[in-house]
N, C-alpha and C positions, 0 to 999 in steps of 0.2 A: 816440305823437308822433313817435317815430325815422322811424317806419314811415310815417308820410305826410310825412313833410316829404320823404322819400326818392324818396315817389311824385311828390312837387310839381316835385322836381330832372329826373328822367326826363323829364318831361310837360315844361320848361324849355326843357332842350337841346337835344330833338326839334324844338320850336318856333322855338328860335334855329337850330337848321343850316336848316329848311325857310326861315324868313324871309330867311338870308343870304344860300338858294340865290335866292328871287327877286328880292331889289332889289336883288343886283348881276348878274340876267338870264342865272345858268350857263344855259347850254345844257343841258343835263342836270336842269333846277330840278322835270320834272316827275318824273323819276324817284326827285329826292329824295325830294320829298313822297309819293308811292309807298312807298318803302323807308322813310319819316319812320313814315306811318300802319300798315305793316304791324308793324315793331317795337312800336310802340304798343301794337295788337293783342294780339301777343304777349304782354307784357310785364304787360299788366292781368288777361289770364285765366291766368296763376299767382296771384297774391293770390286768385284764385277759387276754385281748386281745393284744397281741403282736403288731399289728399293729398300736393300738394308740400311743404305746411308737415310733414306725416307722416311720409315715406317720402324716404329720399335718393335713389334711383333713380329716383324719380317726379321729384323735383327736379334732379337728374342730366339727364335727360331736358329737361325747361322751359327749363333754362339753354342747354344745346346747341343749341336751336333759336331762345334768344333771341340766344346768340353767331353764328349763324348770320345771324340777320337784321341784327343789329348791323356785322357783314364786308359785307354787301350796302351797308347804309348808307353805311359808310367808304369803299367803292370808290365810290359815287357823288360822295360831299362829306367832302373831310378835318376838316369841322367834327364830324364823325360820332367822333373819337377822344378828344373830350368826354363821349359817354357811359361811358367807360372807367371814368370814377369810380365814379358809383353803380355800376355792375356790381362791379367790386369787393367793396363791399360786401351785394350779394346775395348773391353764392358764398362769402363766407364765412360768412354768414350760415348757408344753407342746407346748405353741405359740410360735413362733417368736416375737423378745421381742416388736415391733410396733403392731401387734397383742395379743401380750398379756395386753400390756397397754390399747388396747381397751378395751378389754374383765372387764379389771379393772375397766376401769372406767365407764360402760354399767352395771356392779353389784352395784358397789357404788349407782350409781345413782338409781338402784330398789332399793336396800337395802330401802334409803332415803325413797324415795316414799311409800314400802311398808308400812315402822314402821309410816311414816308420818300418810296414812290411817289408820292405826290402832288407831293412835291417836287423830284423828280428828283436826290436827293441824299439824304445821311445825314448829320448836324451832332450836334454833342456835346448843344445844348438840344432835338433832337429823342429826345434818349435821354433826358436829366436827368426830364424834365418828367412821363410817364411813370412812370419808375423811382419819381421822389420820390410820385407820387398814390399809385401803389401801396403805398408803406411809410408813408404819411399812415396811406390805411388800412387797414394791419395793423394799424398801432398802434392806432389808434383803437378796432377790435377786441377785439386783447388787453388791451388797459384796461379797456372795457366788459367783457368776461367776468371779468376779476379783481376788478375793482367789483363785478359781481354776485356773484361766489362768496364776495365779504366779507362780500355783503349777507346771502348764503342763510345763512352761516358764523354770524352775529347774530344770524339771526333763529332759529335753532335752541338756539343759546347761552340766547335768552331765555328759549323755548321749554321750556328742559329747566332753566333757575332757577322758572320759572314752576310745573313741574312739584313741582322739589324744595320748593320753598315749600308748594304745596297738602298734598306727603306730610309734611310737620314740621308744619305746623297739624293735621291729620289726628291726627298721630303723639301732636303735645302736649294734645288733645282727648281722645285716647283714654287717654292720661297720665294727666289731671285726674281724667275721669269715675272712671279704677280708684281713683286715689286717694281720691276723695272716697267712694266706694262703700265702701272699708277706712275711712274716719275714720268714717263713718256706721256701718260694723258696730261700730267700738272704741266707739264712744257709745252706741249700742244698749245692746251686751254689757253695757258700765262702769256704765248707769243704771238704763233700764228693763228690762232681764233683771234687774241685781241687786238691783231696787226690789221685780218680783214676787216674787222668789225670799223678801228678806225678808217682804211681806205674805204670803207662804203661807206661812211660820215663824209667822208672830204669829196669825193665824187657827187655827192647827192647834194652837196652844198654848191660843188661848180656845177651842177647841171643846171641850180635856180640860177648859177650868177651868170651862165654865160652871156655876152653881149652878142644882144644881134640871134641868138638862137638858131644859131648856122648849124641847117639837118645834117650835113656831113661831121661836124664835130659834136653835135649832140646825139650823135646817133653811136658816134665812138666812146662818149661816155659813159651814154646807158648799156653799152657792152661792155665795158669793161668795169662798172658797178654790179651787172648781172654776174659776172664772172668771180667777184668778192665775194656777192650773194651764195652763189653756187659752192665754192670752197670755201666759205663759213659754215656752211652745214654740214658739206665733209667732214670738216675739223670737229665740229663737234658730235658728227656721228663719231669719228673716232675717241675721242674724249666718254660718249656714254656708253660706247662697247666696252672702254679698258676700266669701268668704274666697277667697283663691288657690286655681286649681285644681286645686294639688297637696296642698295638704290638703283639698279639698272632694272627692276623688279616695280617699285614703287614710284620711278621717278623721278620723285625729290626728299630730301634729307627730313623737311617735316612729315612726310606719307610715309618716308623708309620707319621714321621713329615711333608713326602711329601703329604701323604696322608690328612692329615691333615688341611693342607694350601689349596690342590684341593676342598674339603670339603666347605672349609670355602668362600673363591671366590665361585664357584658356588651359595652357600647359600645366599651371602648377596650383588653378585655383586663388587666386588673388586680385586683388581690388588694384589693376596698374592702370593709370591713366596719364594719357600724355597732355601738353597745353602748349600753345605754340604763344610767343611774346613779340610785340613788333612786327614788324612787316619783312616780310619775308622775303629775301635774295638772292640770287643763284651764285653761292659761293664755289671757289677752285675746288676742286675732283679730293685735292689730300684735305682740304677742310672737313669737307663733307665724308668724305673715309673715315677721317679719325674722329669726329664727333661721332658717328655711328658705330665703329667697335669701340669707343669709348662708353657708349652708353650699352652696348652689348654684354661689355666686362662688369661694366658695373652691376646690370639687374642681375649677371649670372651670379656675383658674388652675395649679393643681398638674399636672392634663392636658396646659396649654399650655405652660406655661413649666420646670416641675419634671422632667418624667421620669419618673414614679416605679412601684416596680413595687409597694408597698405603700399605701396610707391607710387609717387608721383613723380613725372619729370617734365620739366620745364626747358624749352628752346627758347633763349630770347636774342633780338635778334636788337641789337645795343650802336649803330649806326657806325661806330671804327672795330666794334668787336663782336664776336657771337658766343653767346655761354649755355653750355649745358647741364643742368643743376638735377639730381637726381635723388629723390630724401627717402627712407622709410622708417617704420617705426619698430624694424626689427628688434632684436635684443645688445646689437649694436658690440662695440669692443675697444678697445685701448689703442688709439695707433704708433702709443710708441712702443707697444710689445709688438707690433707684429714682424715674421721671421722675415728672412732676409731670402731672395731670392734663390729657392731651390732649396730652402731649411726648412720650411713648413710640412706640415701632416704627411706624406706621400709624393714629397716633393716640391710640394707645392711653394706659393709662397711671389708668383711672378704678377699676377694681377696691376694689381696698386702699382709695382714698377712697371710694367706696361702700361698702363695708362698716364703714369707720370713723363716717360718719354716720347709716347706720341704729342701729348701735348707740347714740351719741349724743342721737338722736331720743329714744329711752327712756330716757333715763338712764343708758344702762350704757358698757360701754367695749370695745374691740377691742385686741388686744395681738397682733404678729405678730414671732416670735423666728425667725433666720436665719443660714445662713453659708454662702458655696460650698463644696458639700460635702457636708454637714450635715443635709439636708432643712430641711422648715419648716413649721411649728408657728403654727397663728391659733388664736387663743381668746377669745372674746364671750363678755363677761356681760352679763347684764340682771338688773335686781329684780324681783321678783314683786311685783304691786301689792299694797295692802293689799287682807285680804277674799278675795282668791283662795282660798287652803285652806282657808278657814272653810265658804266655797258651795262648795266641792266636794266637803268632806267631809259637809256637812249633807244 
C-alpha cells in the first residue's frame, strides 16, 4: 500500500509541473513534458526490475540515473523540486541507511540550489522547506523500521511461546503416558501376577490332594496350573517392559543401584560405593521406581551442590520395610535454609521435594540430616506391601 500510494505521488507531481508548464505558456513547457515523461520512464522500470529490489549496486545505479533525470527536470521547471520528496524516500528505502542519508542529503542540497537558480536568489524558506521534507522523511523512515523490528521482535516472541507450549504438552504427554504405564505395571504386579501366582499355589496343592489320581481330572488340573504358569510370566513380562530403564537394564533394584553408583564414580571421579543390607526381595515396580530415582536425585545433588569425595549408599532390606540411606562427606548445608520449590539458583530448588513426595506416594518417609560441614545424609523408607515375601519366597 506504501508502495503505490508512492507510486500515485510520483505520477502527481510529474503531472502538476507538466500541467503548470502549460497553462501558464513557459516557454520551455515542451521540454518539460519531455523531461516530465522521460523521468517517468525511468522511474517505473525500477519497480520492474527485480534486481533493484536485490542488489544495492543495481539500485545504486536506478537512482543515479533517476537523480539525473530528475536535475534535467528541475532545470527546466522549478516545480520539478517537488519531486524531491518521494525520492527521498526511495533511497532510503533502497540504500543502506549511511547511504541513503547521503543520497538525502546530495538531493536536498540540488533541490536548494536548483529552486535557488530559478530564483535568482537564496531565501531562508528556500532552505527551510527542503531541509524540513527531508527530515519529515527520515523520520518517517526510522519509525517505520523500528515499528517493523518491534513487529519482527513479536512475532518471534510468539513464535518461540508457541514453540515452548508445544514442547511442555509434548513433555507433559510423555509425563502421563510413563506414569500411567508405571500405575498399570504396579496393578498388573499387585493383582493379576499375585492372583496367578496364588491359583498355581492352590492348583499344585489339589494336584498332590487329589484322591484316587483320576488321569482325566488330573490332567485338567495340570492344564490349567500350566495355563497360570504361562499368564504369570505374561504378566510379568508386562510388569518388566513398563519398569524404568534402569532396572529394565540391570534387572533388579540392587544391580540398577550398583550400577548406578559405577556410573556416577566414573563420571565425576569419586569414591561411590554401593552395599546391599539383608536379603533381598522382588519388591512392586513403584518401590523399586522410587527407591531408584530417589537415589538418582539424591547422588545428583551431592555432585552439584556437596563436593564430595566419598558416598556411600546402603539398601537394606528390614523384613516389613526397605530403606535407602545415601551419606557423603561433602561440604554439606542447613536444611532449613533451603529454597522452596522453584526459588532456588536458576530455578532450582525441586529436589528434596521430589524425593519427599515420592516417598509419601508410598507411604513411607524421606528424612535428610545436615550441617555446613558435615556432609549429608538422606534416608527413605517405604513398607513392603503385604504378600511381598510370602510370593517371593513361595
Amino acid at each position: 500500500m506504501l508502495r503505490g500510494c508512492l507510486h500515485l505521488l510520483v505520477l502527481a507531481l510529474l503531472g502538476l509541473a507538466v500541467a503548470r508548464a502549460v497553462a501558464e505558456d513557459a516557454p520551455h513547457a515542451g521540454a518539460v513534458l519531455a523531461a516530465a515523461v522521460a523521468v517517468g520512464l525511468i522511474y517505473a522500470v525500477g519497480p520492474a526490475l527485480p534486481s533493484v529490489q536485490r542488489s544495492t549496486a543495481a539500485a545504486a545505479i536506478w537512482l543515479t540515473i533517476l537523480g539525473l533525470g530528475w536535475l534535467v527536470l528541475l532545470y527546466w521547471t522549478p516545480d520539478g523540486i517537488w519531486l524531491a520528496f518521494p525520492l527521498f524516500f526511495v533511497q532510503l528505502h533502497l540504500l543502506p541507511m549511511r547511504w541513503g542519508l547521503t543520497a538525502v542529503a546530495t538531493t536536498t542540497v540540488a533541490a536548494i540550489a536548483g529552486f535557488a537558480w530559478h530564483q535568482d536568489g537564496l531565501t531562508a524558506p528556500m532552505v527551510l522547506g527542503p531541509v524540513l521534507g527531508a527530515a519529515v522523511a527520515v523520520a518517517t523512515v526510522l519509525g517505520y523500521q523500528a515499528l517493523y523490528r518491534e513487529s519482527e521482535a513479536r512475532r518471534r516472541l510468539i513464535d518461540e511461546l508457541t514453540a515452548a507450549r508445544a514442547d511442555l504438552a509434548a513433555a507433559e504427554h510423555t509425563g502421563g503416558v510413563l506414569a500411567e504405564r508405571e500405575r498399570l505395571a504396579r496393578e498388573i504386579h499387585d493383582t493379576l501376577a499375585q492372583g496367578l501366582s496364588s491359583i498355581q499355589l492352590l492348583l499344585r496343592a489339589a494336584e498332590r490332594a487329589l484322591p484316587g489320581r483320576s488321569d482325566s481330572a488330573l490332567g485338567h488340573v495340570r492344564q490349567a496350573r500350566q495355563a497360570a504358569v504361562d499368564n504369570l510370566a505374561e504378566a510379568r513380562r508386562f510388569v518388566r517392559d513398563w519398569t524404568p530403564p534402569g532396572l529394565e537394564v540391570a534387572g533388579s533394584l540392587p544391580a540398577a543401584l550398583k550400577q548406578l553408583c559405577a556410573t556416577t564414580a566414573d563420571a565425576f571421579g569419586l569414591a561411590v560405593h554401593a552395599s546391599i543390607s539383608g536379603v533381598p526381595i522382588e519388591l512392586p515396580a513403584a518401590q523399586e521406581t522410587a527407591l531408584l530415582r530417589i537415589a538418582q536425585a539424591a547422588l545428583a545433588n551431592a555432585v552439584q551442590h556437596g563436593q564430595p569425595s566419598r558416598v556411600e549408599l546402603t539398601l537394606s532390606y528390614m523384613g516389613t520395610d526397605v530403606a535407602l540411606d545415601i551419606v557423603d562427606d561433602g561440604t554439606g548445608f542447613d536444611p532449613e535454609l533451603v529454597a522452596p520449590p522453584g526459588q532456588g539458583p536458576d530455578g532450582t530448588g525441586f529436589g528434596l521435594a521430589a524425593m519427599r513426595a515420592r516417598a509419601r506416594a508410598l507411604q513411607g518417609a524421606l528424612v535428610v540430616e545436615s550441617a555446613p560441614g558435615k556432609g549429608t545424609a538422606v534416608a527413605a523408607t517405604l513398607p513392603v506391601p503385604a504378600g511381598t515375601v510370602e510370593e517371593v519366597s513361595a
